[in-house]
N, C-alpha and C positions, 0 to 999 in steps of 0.2 A: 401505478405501482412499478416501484423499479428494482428488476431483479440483477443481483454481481453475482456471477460465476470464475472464480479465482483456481486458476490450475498452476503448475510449476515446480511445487514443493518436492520436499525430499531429502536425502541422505548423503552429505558431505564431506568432505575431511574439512578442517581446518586451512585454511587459504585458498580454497574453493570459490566456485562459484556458481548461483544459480539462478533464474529467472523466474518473475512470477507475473503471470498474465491479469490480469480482471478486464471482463466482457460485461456489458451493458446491454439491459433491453431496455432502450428507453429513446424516441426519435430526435429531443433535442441534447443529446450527451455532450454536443460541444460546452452547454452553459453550467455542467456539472461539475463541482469541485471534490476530486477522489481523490482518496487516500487511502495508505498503508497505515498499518494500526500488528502491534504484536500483541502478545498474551501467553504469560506462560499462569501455571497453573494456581490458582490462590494470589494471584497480584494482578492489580488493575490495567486494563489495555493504554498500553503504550503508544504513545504516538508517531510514527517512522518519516514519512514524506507524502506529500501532500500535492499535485498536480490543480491548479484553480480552474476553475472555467472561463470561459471567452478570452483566451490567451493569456491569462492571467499567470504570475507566477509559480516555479516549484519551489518546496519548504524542508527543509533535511530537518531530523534531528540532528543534534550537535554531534552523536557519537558514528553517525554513518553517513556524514554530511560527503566523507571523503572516499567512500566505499562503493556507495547504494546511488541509485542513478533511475530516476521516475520520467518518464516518457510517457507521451499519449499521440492515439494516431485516431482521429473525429471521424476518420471514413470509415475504422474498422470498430468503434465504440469502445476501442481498447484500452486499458493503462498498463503499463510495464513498470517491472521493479527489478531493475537488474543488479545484482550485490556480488559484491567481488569480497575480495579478499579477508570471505568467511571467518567467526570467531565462534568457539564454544558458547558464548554468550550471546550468539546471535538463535540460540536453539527457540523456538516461542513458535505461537499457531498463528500464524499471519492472516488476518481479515484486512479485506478490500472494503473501503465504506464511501459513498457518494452522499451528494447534500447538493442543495442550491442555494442561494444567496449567502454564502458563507464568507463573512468582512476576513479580512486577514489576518485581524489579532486573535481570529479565535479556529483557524484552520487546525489549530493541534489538542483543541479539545472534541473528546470522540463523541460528545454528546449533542455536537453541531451538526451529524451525519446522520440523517434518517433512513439509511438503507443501507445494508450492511451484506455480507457475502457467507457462505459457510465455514471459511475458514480451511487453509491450508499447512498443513505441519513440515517447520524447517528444521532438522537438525544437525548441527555442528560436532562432529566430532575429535577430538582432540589428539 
């Protein structure tokens, strides 16, 4: 069993910026492919960026391809989502989700990800 513990969240202005960690317990995290995933309330989880496993590459959505910045460090079991230049729109409860064997045309559906994190709330304020 693989548990995400997602910390960072919080309360921004507009053109802001703010990080979001996800931590792994799991000893082969390098082969994990994680990803960001939003959700605001009543509409289906979103797909944001995506980090593969075994070097594999990272995946923007189109609309924070130029913003939002997904990093992983294998020593510390970590993934990073660093987002810049915040949007009202970017308000949504941000879950961390990991998966293994995940092909790449399917890194952006959430239903590829069997382990999922609690979820952290980001808001944008305008």
């Amino acid at each position: 069993q693989v548990q995400l513990v997602e910390s960072g969240g919080g309360l921004v202005q507009a053109g802001g910026s703010l990080r979001l960690s996800c931590t792994a317990s799991v000893d082969t995290f390098r082969r994990y492919t994680i990803g960001w995933f939003r959700q605001a309330p009543g509409k289906e989880r979103e797909f944001v960026a995506t980090s593969r496993g075994n070097g594999g590459a990272t995946i923007y959505q189109e609309s924070v391809k130029d913003r939002f910045t997904i990093s992983r460090d294998n020593t510390k079991n970590t993934v990073w989502l660093q987002m810049n230049s915040l949007k009202p729109e970017d308000t949504d409860v941000y879950y961390c989700a990991g998966g293994s064997g995940i092909i790449l045309s399917s890194v952006r559906n959430s239903r590829q990800y069997a382990y999922w994190g609690q979820g952290t709330q980001v808001t944008v304020s305008s």
